[in-house]
N, C-alpha and C positions, 0 to 999 in steps of 0.2 A: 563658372559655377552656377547650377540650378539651384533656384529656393524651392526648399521642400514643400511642400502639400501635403497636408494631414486628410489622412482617411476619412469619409463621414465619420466612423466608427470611434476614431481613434480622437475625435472633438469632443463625442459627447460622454465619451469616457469622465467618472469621479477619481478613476481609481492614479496612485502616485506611485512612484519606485520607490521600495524599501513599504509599502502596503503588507500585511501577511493573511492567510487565509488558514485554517488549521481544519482537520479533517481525521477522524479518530476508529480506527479498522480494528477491529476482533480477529486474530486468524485465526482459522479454521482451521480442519485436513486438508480442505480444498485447496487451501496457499501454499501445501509442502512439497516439496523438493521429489515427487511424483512422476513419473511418467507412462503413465496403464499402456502405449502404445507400443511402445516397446520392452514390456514386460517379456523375460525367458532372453531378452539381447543386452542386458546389462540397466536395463531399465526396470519400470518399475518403481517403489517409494526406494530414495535412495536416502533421507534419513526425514524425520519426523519435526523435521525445523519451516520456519518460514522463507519460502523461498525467494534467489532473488528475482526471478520474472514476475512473482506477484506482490511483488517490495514497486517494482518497476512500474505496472499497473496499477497501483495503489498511490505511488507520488504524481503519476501520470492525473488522477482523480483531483489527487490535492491541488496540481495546478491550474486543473481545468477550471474549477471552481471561479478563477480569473476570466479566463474567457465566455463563461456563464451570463458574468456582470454583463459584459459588452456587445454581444453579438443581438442581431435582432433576428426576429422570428424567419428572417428568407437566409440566414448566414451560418455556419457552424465552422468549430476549429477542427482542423486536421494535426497531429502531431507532425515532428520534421526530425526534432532531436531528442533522446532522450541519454543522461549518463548516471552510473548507479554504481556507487560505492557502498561494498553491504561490508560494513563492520564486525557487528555481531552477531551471535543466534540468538533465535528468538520461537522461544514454544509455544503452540497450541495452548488457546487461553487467553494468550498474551493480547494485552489493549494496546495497541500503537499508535501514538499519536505523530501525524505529518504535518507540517509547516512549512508553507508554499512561501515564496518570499518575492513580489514583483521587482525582476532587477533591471529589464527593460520593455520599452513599448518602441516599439519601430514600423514605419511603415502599418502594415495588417498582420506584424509579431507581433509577440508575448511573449516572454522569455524571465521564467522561474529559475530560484536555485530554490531546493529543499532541504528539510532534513526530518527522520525518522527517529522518533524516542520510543524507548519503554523502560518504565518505572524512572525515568531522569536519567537514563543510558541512554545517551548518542549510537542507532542499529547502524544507520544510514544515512545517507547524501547525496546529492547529486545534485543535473539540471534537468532542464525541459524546457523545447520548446513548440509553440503551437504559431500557424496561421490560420486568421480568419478571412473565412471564404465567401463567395454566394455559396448557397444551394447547386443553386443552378449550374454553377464551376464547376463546381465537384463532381457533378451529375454526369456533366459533359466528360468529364478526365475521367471518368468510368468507363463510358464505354467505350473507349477502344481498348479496354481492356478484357483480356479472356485465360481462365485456367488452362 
């Protein structure tokens, strides 16, 4: 058996499991269930609700907010997982508030469960998870990449 070794990152961390972070979205039009690219092929606004790719996006936010605390100026997190349970509709207008929830720190993870309210309706749920990287990692796992 190896004994583990903690991350620089992951020493100087304050933060604990079961920590929460909350983070409170306005949707717009912009969030609706939309697709202008394929408008005239079944696309197009398909109805005037919040959608769930920008449900996704938006928990995606609430849990970054975690790896905000911890990364230093040469590091950033990449997503890896993300899962999204959308419950209910929710209109244009509508104040949403997310609640990120620390359930693990592992290695250079970070691993959220969330969930999405409005007016004290349960919309959504889910998880997410983030690694934190160099700069410079990333930089590298770029390029060999190409469209």
């Amino acid at each position: 058996m190896t004994n583990f070794v903690a991350p620089q990152w992951l020493m100087r961390t304050h933060l604990a499991i079961g920590s929460e972070r909350s983070y409170i979205h306005l949707v717009t039009k912009a969030d609706t269930a939309s697709f202008p690219e394929a408008e005239g092929q079944g696309g197009g606004l398909i109805h005037p609700l919040y959608a769930t790719f920008a449900l996704g996006r938006d928990a995606e936010w609430a849990c970054r907010l975690f790896v905000l605390e911890v990364k230093e100026a040469d590091e950033e997190g990449i997503g890896t997982a993300l899962s999204v349970y959308h419950e209910a509709p929710t209109p244009v207008g509508a104040s949403v508030v997310f609640t990120a929830k620390l359930t693990e720190l592992h290695g250079n993870t970070v691993v959220c469960s969330w969930e999405a309210h409005w007016n004290s309706k349960r919309i959504a749920h889910g998880t997410q998870t983030q690694r934190v990287l160099k700069i410079t990692r990333l930089e590298a796992m770029l390029e060999g990449l190409s469209a």
